[in-house]
N, C-alpha and C positions, 0 to 999 in steps of 0.2 A: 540137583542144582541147576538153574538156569544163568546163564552168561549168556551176553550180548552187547549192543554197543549205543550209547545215548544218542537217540533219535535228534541229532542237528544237523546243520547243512554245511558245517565245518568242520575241518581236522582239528582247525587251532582252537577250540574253545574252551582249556583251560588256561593257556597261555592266555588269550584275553581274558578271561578272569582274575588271573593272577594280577594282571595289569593294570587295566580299563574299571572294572566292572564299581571300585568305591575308589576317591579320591585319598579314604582313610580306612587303611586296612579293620582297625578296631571294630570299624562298623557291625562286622560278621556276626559279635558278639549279640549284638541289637536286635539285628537279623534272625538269629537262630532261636532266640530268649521271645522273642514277639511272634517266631512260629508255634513255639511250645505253650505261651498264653492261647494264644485264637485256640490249637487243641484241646484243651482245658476250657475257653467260653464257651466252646463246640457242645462240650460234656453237657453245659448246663443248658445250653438250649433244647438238647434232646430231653434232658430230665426234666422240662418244664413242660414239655408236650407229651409227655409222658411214653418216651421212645426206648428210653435207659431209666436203670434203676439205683444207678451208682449215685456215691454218696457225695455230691456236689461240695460241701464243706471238707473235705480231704484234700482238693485238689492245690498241685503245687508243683513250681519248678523248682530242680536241682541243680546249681551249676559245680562241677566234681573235677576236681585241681590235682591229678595226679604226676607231678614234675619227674619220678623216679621213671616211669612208664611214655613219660612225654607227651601224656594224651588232657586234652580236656572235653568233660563229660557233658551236653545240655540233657538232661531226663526230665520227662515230666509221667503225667498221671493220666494225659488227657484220654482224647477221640482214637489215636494209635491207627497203625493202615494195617489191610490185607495186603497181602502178595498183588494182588490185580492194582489195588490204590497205590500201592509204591510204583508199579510200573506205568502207570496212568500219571503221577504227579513229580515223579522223580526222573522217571527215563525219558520223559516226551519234555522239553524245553523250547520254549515259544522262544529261539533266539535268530530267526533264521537272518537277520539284518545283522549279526556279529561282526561280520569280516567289513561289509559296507559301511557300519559303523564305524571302523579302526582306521577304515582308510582315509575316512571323510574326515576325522576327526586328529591323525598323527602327527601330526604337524603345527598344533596349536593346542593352547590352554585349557578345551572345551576336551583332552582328551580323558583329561581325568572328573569329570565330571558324574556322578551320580548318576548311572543308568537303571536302577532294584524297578522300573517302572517296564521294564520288559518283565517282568514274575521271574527273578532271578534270587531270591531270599537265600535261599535253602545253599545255592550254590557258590553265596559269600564265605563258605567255611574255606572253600578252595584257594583262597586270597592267604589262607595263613598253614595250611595242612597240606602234606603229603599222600596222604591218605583218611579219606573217612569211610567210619560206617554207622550202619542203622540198623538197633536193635528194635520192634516193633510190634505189639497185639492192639489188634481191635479190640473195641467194645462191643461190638457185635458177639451174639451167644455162640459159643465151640468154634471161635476163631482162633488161626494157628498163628504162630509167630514167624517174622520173618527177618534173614539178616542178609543184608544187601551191602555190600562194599566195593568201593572205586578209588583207585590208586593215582587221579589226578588224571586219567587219561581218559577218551570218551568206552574205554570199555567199563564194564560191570559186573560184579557176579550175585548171584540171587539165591541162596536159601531158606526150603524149613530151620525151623530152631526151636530151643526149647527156653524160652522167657514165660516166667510163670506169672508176672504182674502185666497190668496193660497201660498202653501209652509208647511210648517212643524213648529209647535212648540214641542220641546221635555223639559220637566219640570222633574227637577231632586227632589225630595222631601230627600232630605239630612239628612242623617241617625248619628245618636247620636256619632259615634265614628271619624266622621269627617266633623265635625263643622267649621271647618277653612276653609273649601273652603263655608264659608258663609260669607267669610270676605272681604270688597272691596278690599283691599290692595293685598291681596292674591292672589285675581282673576285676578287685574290686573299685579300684577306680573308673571303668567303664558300666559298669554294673551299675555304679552309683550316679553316672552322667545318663542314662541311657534307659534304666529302667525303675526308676528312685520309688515312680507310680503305678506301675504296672495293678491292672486289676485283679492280677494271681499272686498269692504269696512267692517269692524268688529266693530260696535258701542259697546261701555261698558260704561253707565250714561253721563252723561251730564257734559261740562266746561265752563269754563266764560272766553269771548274774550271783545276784548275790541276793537270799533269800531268807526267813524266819524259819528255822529248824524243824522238819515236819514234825519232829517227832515231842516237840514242845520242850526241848532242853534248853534251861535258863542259867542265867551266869551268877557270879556269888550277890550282885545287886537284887537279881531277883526278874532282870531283863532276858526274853527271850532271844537265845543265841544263834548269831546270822550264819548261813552256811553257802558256800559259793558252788556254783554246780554249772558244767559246759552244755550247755544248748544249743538249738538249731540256730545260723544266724542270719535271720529274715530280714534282706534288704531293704526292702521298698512298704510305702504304705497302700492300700491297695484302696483304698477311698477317702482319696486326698479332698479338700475341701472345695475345691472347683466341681468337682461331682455330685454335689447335696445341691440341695434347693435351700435359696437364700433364707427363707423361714427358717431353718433346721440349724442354724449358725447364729452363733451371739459372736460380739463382737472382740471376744476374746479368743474365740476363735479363730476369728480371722487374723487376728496379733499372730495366734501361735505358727499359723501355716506360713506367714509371712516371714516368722524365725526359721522357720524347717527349709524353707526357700532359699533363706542367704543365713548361714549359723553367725557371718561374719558381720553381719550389719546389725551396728545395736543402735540404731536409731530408728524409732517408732514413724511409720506411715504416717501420712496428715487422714487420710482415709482410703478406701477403696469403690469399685465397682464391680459389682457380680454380672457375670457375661451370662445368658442362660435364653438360647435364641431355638427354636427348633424350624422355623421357614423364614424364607425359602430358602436357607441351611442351617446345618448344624455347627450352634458353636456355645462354647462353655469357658469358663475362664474367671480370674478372676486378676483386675488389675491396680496397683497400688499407688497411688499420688505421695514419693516421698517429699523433702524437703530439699529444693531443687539447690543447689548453690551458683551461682553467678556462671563458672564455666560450666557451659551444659554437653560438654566433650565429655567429660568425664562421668557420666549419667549412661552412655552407650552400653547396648550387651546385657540388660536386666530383665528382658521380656523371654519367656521360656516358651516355646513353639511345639504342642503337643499333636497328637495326630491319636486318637485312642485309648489317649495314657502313653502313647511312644514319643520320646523324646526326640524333636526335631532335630533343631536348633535353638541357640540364643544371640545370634546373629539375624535380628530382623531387620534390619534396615534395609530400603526398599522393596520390601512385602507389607510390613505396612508404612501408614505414611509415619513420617518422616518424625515428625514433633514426637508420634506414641513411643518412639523409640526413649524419650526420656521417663516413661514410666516402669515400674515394676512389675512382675507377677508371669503370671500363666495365660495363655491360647490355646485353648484343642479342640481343633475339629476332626471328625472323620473325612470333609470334602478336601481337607487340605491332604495331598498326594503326598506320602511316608518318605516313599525314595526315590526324589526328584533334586537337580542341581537347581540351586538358588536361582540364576536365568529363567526353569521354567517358571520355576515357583511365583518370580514375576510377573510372569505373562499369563499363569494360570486365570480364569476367567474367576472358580469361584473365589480364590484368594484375592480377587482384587473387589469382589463383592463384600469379602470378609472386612475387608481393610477398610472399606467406605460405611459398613455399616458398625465397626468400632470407634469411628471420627464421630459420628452421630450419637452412638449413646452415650458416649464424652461429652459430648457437648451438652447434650440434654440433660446428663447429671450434672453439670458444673449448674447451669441454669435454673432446675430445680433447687440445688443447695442456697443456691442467691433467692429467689423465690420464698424459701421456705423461712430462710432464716437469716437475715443481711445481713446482720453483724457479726456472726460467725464465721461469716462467707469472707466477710471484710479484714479478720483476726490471720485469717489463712493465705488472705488476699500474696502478702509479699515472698511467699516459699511458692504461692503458684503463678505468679506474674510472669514470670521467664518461659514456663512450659503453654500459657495459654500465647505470650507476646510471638512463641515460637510455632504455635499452630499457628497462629493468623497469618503470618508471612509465608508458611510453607505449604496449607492446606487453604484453599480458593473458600471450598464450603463451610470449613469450620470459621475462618474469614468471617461471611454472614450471619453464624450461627453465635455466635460469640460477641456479636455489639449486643446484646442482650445483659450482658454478668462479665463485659469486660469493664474493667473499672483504672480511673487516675486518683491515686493519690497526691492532695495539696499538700504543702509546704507545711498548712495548718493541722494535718491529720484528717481530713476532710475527703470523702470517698466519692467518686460524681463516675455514671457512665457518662457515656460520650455526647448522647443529648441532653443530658442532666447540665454537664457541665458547657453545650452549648449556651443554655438556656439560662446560666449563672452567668454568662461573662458576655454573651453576647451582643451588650446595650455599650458594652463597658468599655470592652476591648478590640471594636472595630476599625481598623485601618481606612484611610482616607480612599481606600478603593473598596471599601465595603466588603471584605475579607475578614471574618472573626479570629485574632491570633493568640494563640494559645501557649503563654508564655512558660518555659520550663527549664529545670534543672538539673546537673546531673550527681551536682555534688551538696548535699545540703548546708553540710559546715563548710566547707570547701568557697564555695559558693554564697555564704552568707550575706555578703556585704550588698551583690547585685541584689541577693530576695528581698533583701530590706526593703531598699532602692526602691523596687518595684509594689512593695506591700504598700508603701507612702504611700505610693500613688494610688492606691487600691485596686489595686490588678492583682488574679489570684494567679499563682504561680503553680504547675503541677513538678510531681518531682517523678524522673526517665531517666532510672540508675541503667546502668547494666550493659552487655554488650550488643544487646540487640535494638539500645535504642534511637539509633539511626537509621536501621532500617522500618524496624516501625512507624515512626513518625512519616516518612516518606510514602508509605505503604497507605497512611490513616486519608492525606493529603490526596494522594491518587483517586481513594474512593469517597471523598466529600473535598468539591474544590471551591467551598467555602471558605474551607479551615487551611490557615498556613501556622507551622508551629514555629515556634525562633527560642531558641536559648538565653539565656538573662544574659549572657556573655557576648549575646553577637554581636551585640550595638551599644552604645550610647543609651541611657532609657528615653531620651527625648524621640530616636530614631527606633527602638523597638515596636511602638504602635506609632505607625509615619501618621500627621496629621497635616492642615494645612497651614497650622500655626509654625511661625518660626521666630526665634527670641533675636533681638537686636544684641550686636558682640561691640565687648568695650576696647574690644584691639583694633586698628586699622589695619588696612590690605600690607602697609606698609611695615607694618612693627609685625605681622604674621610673618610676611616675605622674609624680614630679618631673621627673627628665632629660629626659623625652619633646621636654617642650615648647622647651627648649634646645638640644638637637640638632637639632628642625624647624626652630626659629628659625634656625639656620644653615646648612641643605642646603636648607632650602625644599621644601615639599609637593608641587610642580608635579609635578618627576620621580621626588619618593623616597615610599614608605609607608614610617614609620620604627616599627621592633617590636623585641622583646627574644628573645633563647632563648639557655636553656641550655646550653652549648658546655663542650668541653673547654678547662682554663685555659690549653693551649699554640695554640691558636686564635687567630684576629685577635682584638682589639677587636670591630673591626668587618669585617662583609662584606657585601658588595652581588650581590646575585642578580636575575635575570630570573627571572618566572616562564615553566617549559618552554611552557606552552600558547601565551600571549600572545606569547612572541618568535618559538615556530615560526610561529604563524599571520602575521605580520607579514612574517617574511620568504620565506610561502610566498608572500604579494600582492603580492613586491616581484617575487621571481622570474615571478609571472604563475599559473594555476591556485590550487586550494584555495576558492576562493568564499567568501573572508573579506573582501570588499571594506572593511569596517569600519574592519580594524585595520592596514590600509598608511595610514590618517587619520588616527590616534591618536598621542598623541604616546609615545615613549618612556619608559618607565614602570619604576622600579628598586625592589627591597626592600631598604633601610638595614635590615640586620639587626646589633643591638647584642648582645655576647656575655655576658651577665648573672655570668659568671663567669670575666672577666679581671680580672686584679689592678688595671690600670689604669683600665678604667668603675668599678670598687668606690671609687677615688681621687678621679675627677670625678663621682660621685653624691655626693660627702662636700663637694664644692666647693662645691657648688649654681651659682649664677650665674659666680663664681669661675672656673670651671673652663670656660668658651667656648673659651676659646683652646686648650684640650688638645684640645677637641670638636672644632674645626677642621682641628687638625694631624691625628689618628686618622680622623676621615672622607674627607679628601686623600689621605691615606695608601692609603685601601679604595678610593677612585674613582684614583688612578693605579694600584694591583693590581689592576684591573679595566679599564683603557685608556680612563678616560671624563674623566682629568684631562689639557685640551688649552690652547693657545692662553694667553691671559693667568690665565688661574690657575693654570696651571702654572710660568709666571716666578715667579709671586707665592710659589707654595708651593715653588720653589727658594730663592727669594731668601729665605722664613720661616724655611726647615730652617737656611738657612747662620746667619744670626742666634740663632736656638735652641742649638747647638751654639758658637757663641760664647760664649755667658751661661756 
């Protein structure tokens, strides 16, 4: 028996293990389950160079749950060590920074941080056991067995043994303060997050299938009788579809992996993209374009972050950009580092190569699909508006890449990119300062009465539902300061495209001066500036506008960026705009005081065509109308 004491440069390195070493104890499992695969890859590499002779299709992990004994079991079939290779990989740990680590780190958030990038795997089991050990034979020819155990503390002890199979068992003796990972459920729930693809079969207990009778016994129908029988129960698939090459997949395929990914999501992809890069990294993957719904918060957390088949995370945000986080699917690369805290994973250089060159082949297939096939692209168009409207404000280069296959929907169903549709409205819709403005909406039925308004005049109107369409439009305006956009609501349609025409008003300074203070008296100043202009006589009365600036900024603060903190404080704010030449203000300017109650009903009128007439003044101006129509 050899004893002695693991070669590090501190006393305390189980206590920092216990502590430091994973933010999430569970991890160990990850850990231990991804050493006993690479043993096992090991096997096959040797047998392909023709080094071993073993039989590469046997290979498999066992993970072995015995709660009576307290222990849990990882065994596998692989590569297995000699006496010299235990002590060479187990006793010698590269941790000599432990204690500098703990100190530097105790006193803030970064202490629990993901350290497994010091070659610390093996010794995550310490985070949940008392004591481990390791049962062991090479594959090398009249190699002996070896059993090596440590009690948490830096000593060790080292024997011959007598293991007649080869590979590695490591038995966790599961320590009083984490009990739960002695529970089935528990284990397979980590099993299930952690190793679902592993490229080795991972058995965890046994299930019951249910089978055609070998021995051909049929029931009185004449139908052969099913018989159920407990089996190994093989957790993971070990050549998930991200791993094949795009030829070798039909596209039901890709359906079924994309069930196997979320069992809970029964709504079908709009499509995907096969990731399959080998320089200047390695990366594989496969990402799914669902069907975005307006709040794109709730889209978070769907991107699976693979490292070899080893499960990352599904928390990408800020690893990759930003927008990819509203899509689905898998990422695995070998260059992205297994066990690193998020911070590094940031900063890591190839992962930020990885990140830039998944914004691109996004972009590039969204462009081809437009390319290939417009109107398909165009059918898809309104489920992927929000995800592309969402890279271009948050990605500078998908930005550029994307005026190619970004598209406006009209009023009329009518699809125009952005020079398409300069080139449509351009002659039409120039402002007296030679500004092309690009009139739009947010509500279509909502909004009705201004599209009209506007279609008369034959101005095409786009329609910019959603909540990111204040910042876009701001965003479009920055990078072409041609184009100003205005809402069908901001103005007057005479002041929507300003020209240098202006209509003679059949009210004088004087009869305007007067109604002023009549109409304020009864919409009140709080939310309206009440002003006059001259309108065409088939025009409201009245109309109520937001100004563009004021209500984009408002609801960029609400959606979040813009740096208008001001005016998500402010209250709502509306222009009562009186039409100086309708017949009926010509009527109640003649009333003077007389005429409130016409002012009443015609400003009602303008605040329910405008959707700001709610709650009890809106019975009141039902129950007004029905009485009016009475008389």
């Amino acid at each position: 028996m050899q004893t002695g004491s693991i070669n590090v440069q501190t006393e305390n390195i189980f206590p920092i293990i216990k502590k430091f070493l994973y933010s999430d104890h569970e991890i160990f499992l990850r850990e231990l389950v991804s050493n006993a695969v690479d043993a096992s890859q090991k096997v096959k590499t040797l047998k392909h160079v023709g080094e071993l002779k073993t039989d590469p299709s046997k290979l498999k992990v066992e993970v072995i749950l015995d709660p009576d004994k307290g222990t849990l079991t990882i065994r596998d079939n692989g590569i297995g060590m000699t006496a010299d290779e235990v002590d060479k990989y187990i006793n010698q740990i590269a941790f000599s920074g432990a204690e500098e680590f703990v100190n530097k780190y105790k006193d803030t958030e970064a202490k629990n941080a993901i350290i497994g990038h010091f070659g610390l795997g093996f010794y995550s089991a310490f985070m949940v056991a008392e004591k481990v050990e390791i049962f062991s034979r090479s594959q090398q020819p009249n190699s002996t067995a070896v059993r090596w155990e440590c009690d948490g503390s830096p000593n060790y002890t080292m024997e011959e043994t007598a293991k007649k199979t080869k590979g590695t068992d490591i038995i966790l003796h599961i320590a009083e303060d984490s009990k739960e990972f002695l529970e089935e459920e528990r284990i397979s729930g980590i099993l299930n997050k952690y190793c679902k693809f592993m490229p080795v079969p991972i058995v965890f207990g046994t299930k019951t299938e249910t089978i055609d009778d070998p021995e051909g016994a049929t029931d009185e129908e004449g139908n052969v009788k099913k018989i159920s029988r407990e089996v190994a129960n093989t957790i993971n698939n070990t050549e998930p579809a991200w791993t094949k090459k795009p030829v070798d997949l039909t596209d039901e395929e890709y359906q079924q992996f994309y069930q196997e990914l979320y069992p809970m999501n029964f709504d079908d992809p709009l499509f995907n993209i096969h990731l399959n890069v080998d320089y200047p990294f390695n990366l594989t993957g496969i990402l799914y374009f669902p069907e975005l719904k307006q709040n794109v918060e709730l889209q978070r957390n769907k991107i699976h972050l693979y490292s070899n088949q080893v499960f990352i995370t599904d928390n990408v945000e800020n690893i990759v950009p930003d927008f990819l986080t509203l899509l689905h699917g898998v990422i695995d690369s070998p260059d992205i580092p297994l066990n690193v805290s998020r911070s590094y994973l940031q900063e890591d250089a190839n992962v930020k190569k990885i990140s830039s060159h998944i914004s691109k082949k996004v972009a590039d297939k969204l462009k081809s699909m437009f390319n290939a096939d417009r109107e398909d692209f165009e059918s898809k168009w309104d489920s992927l508006k929000v995800f592309v409207e969402y890279g271009m404000l948050t990605d500078e280069k998908f930005f550029e890449r994307c005026q190619a296959f970004n598209l406006f929907k009209s009023t009329k169903d009518k699809y125009y990119t952005l020079e398409e549709l300069k080139a449509a409205i351009g002659e039409s819709q120039k402002d007296k300062s030679g500004k092309i403005v690009v009139l739009y909406a947010a509500d279509k039925e909502g909004q009705h009465e201004r599209i009209a308004r506007a279609e008369e005049r034959g101005y095409e109107v786009i329609l910019l539902e959603g909540p990111l369409a204040s910042h876009v439009v701001s965003r479009l305006e920055q990078h072409d300061n041609e184009l100003q956009f205005k809402r069908v609501d901001a103005d007057t349609i005479e002041k929507l495209i300003e020209t240098d025409e202006e209509l003679p008003s059949l009210l004088s300074k004087e009869q305007e001066e007067s109604l002023q203070p009549i109409v304020e008296g009864v919409v009140g100043t709080e939310n309206f500036d009440v002003s006059f202009a001259a309108m065409s006589a088939d025009e409201q009365p009245i109309v109520i506008t937001q100004s563009e600036f004021m209500r984009r900024m408002k609801e960029q603060q609400a959606v979040g960026g813009g740096g208008f903190t001001m005016f998500g404080q402010m209250p709502e704010k509306y222009n009562l705009v009186i039409n100086s030449n309708h017949p009926l203000i010509e009527s109640v300017a003649s009333k003077g005081e007389d005429g409130k109650d016409m002012v009443k009903q015609l400003a009602d009128l303008a605040r329910l065509n405008s959707g700001l007439l709610k709650g009890e003044e809106l019975t009141s101006f039902v129950k007004r109308s029905v009485e009016l129509l009475g008389k």
